[in-house]
C-alpha positions in Angstrom: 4.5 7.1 -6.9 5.8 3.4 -7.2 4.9 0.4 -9.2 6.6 -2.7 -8.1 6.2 -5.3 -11.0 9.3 -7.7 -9.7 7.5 -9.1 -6.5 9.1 -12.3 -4.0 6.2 -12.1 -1.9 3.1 -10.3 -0.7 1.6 -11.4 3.3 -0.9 -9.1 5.3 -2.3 -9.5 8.6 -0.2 -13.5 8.3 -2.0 -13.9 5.1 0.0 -15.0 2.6 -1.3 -13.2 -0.9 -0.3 -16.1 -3.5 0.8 -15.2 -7.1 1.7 -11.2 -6.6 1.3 -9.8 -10.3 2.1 -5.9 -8.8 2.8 -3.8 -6.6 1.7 0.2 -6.7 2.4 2.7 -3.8 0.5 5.9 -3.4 1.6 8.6 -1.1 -0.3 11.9 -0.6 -1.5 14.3 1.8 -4.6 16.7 2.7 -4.4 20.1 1.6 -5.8 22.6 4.0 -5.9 26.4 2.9 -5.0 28.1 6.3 -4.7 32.0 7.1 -5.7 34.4 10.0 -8.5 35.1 11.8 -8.5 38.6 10.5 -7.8 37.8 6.8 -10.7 37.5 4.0 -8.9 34.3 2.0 -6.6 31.8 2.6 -2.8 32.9 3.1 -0.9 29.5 3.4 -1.9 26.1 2.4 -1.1 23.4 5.5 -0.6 20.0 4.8 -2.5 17.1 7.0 -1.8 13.4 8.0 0.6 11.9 5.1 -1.4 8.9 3.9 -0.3 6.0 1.6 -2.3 4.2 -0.5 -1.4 0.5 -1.8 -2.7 -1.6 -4.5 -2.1 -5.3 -4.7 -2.8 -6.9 -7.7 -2.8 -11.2 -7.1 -3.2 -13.9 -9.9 -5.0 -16.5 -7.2 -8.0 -15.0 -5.6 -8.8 -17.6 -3.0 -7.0 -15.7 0.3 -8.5 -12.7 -1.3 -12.2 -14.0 -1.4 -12.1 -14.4 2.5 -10.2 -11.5 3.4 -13.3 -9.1 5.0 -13.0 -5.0 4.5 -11.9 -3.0 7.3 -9.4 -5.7 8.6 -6.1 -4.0 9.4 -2.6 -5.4 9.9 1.0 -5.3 8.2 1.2 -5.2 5.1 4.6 -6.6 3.7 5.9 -6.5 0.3 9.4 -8.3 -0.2 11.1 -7.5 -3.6 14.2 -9.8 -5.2 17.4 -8.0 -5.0 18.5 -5.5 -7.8 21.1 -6.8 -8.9 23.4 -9.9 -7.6 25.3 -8.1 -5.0 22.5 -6.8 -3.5 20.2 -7.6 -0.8 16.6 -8.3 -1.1 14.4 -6.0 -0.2 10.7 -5.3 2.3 8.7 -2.6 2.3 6.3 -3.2 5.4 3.8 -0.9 6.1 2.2 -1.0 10.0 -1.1 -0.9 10.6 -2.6 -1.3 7.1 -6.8 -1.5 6.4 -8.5 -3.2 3.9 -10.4 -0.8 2.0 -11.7 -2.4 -1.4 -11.3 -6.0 -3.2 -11.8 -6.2 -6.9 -12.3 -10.0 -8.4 -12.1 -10.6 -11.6 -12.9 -13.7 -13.4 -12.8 -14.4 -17.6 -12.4 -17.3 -19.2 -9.8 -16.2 -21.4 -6.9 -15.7 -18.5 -6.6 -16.7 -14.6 -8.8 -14.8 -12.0 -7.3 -12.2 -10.7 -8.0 -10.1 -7.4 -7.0 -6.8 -6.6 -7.0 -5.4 -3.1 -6.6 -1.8 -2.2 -5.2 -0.6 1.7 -4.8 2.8 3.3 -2.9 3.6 5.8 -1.5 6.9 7.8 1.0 8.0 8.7 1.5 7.7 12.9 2.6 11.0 13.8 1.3 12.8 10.5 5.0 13.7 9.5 7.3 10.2 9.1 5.9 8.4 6.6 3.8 5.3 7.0 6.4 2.8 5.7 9.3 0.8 6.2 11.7 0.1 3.9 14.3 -2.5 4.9 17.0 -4.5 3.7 17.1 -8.2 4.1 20.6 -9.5 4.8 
């Protein structure tokens, strides 16, 4: 969907993520094939609980190494303004889990961590983000 590489800052659950290298944004939802009871295959395809998946990539791993799977909390992205009349802008996304943290340490280049969230969406139709403005 979205790859942020321009990134302010990067907190979850009050945890500031130091160093943000990206940002990438997933959306997607569940096909279901649907039909009647009466018919042999599937007439209509439904579509179930709008998810988004988010990727945060960080150049210091040490909030990273203590974060522990399954936490969940906001997850909110601020980006710098587009151009110099603009406003900055926060993508916060309610209710976000922890589902996977990648560390990666060479010797050749800073660690790196990358953390993965989910997150659905409340009422299976809006979608499970905010963007804002910031004045």
């Amino acid at each position: 969907m979205t790859r942020y590489l321009a990134i302010q800052s990067v907190t979850f659950d009050e945890v500031q993520l130091a160093l943000p290298r990206s940002v990438r944004l997933v959306r997607s939802a569940l096909p279901a094939p649907a039909g009647s009871d009466t018919a042999l295959l599937a007439t209509s395809l439904e579509l179930s609980g709008q998810s988004l998946g988010a990727e945060v990539v960080v150049r210091d791993t040490a909030a990273a190494e203590l974060l522990q799977l399954g936490r969940q909390g906001l997850l909110n992205i601020v980006l710098p303004p587009d151009d110099a009349d603009s406003p900055a802008r926060s993508l916060s996304i309610d209710d976000a889990v922890l589902v996977g943290v990648e560390l990666a340490y060479s010797q050749a280049a800073p660690a790196e961590a990358t953390l993965r969230f989910c997150a659905l969406s409340p009422d299976g139709l809006s979608e499970p983000f905010i963007p804002e403005e910031i004045a």
